[in-house]
C-alpha positions in Angstrom: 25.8 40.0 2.3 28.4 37.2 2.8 27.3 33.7 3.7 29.2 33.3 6.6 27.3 35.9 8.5 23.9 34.4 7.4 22.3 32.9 10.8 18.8 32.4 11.8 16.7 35.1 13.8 17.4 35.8 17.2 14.7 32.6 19.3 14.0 31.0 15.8 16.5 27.9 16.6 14.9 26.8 19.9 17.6 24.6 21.7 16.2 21.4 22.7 15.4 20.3 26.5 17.7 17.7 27.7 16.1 16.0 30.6 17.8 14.2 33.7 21.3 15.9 33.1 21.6 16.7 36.8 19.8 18.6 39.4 21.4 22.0 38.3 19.6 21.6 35.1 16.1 22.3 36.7 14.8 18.9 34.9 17.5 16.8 36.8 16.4 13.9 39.4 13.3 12.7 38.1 13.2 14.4 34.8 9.9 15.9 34.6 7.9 12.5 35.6 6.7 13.5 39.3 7.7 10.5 41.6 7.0 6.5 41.5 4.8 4.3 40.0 3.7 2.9 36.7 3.9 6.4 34.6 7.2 7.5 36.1 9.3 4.2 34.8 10.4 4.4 31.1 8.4 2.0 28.6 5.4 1.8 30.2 2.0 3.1 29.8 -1.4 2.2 30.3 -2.9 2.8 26.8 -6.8 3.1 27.1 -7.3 2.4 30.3 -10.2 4.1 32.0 -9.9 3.7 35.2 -11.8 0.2 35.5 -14.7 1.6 33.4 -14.8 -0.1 30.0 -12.6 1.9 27.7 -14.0 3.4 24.4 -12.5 0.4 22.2 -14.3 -1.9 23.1 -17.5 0.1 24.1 -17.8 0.9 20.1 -19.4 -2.1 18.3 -17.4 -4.2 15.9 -18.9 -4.9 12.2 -17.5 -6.4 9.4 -14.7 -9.2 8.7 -11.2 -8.6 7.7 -10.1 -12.0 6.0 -6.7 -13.0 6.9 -6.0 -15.2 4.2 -7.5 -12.2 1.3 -5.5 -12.1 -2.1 -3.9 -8.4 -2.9 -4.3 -8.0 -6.6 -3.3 -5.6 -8.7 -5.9 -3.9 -10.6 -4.5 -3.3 -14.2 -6.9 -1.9 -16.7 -7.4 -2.8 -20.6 -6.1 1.8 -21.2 -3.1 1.3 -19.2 -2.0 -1.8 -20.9 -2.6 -0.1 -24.5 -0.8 3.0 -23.8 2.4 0.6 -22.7 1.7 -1.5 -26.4 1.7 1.8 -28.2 4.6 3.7 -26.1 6.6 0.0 -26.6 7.0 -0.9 -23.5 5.5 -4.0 -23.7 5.3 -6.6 -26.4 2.1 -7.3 -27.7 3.0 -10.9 -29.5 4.9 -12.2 -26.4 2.2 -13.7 -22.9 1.9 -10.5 -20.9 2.0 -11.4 -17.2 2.7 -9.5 -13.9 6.5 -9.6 -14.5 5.9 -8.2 -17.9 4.0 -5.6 -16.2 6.1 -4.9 -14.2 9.4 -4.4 -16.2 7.1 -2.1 -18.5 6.2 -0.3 -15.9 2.7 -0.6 -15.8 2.3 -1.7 -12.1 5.0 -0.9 -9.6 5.4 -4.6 -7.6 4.3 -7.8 -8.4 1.6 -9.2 -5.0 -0.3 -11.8 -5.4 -1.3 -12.0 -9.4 -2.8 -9.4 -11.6 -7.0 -8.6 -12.3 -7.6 -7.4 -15.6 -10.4 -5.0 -15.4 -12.1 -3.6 -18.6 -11.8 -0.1 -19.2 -11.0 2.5 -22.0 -9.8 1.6 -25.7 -8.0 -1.6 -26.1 -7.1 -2.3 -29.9 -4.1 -4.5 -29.2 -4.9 -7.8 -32.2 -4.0 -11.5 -30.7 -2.6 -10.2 -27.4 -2.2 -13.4 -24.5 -2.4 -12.3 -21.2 -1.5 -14.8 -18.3 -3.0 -13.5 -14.9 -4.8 -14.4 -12.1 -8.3 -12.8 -13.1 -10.4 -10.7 -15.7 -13.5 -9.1 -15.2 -16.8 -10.3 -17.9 -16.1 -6.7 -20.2 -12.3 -7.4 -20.1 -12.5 -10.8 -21.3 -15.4 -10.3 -24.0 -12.6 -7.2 -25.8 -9.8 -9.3 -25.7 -11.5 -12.3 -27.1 -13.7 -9.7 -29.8 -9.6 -8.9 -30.9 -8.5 -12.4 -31.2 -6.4 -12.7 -28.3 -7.3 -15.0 -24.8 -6.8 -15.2 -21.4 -4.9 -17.9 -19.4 -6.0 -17.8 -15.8 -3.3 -18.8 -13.5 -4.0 -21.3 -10.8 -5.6 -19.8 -8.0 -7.1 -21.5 -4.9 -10.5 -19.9 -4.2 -10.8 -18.7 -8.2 -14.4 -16.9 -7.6 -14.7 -14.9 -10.7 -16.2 -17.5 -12.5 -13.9 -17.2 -15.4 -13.5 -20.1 -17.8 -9.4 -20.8 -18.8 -8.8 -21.4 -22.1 
């Protein structure tokens, strides 16, 4: 067998329809659209439109509330953070933040701050953190090691969380 006599299977490598090449082509003229109106022009088509009956989208009721102005934070827990302590990544004795974080490796891209969320062994001694929030069992492990928790400046802060 020589490579240049390799080729798919006879049919395999179907040859793609080129529409409104001409009349000749058997898909010339009006290119597979039928003739006038709305559907036949390029662009345009009526997307859920029932015919004047109310369409299914808006037949369905709506529930719920999707805030606009809703904060995207990255959910880092206490495990994750260890294992990039341990592996050195990350610094214990410097403030670990979101850009720490992130040049560790630990989240992928920075969004609008970092919630520290208890979870797994955490031994780290006198570690600062700087972020946005921390959940109750995150902040009671940190503090139990001697480190603490800077919440940044947050409009809307609703965790309750006191900054020290």
């Amino acid at each position: 067998m020589r490579l240049n006599i390799i080729s798919d299977n006879r049919g395999a490598a179907k040859k793609r329809l080129r529409v409104g090449r001409g009349i000749g082509s058997g898909k010339g003229k009006t290119g597979g659209r039928g003739m006038k109106g709305q559907k036949s022009r390029s662009g345009v088509t009526i997307k859920g439109f029932e015919g004047g009956q109310m369409p299914l989208h808006m037949r369905i009721p709506k529930r719920g509330f999707n805030n606009p102005f809703a904060k995207n934070y990255n959910a880092v827990r206490l495990d994750r953070v260890q294992r990039a302590i341990n592996a050195g990544k990350l610094d214990a004795k410097t403030i670990i933040d979101s850009a720490a974080l992130v040049s560790s490796g630990v989240i992928r891209r920075k969004r609008d701050g970092v919630r520290l969320i208890a979870g797994g062994e955490f031994t780290a001694k006198k570690v600062t953190f700087k972020v946005a929030h921390a959940s109750k069992g995150a902040l009671k492990i940190i503090t139990e090691n001697g480190g603490k928790v800077e919440l940044s400046e947050t409009k809307g802060n609703s965790s309750g969380q006191i900054k020290e």
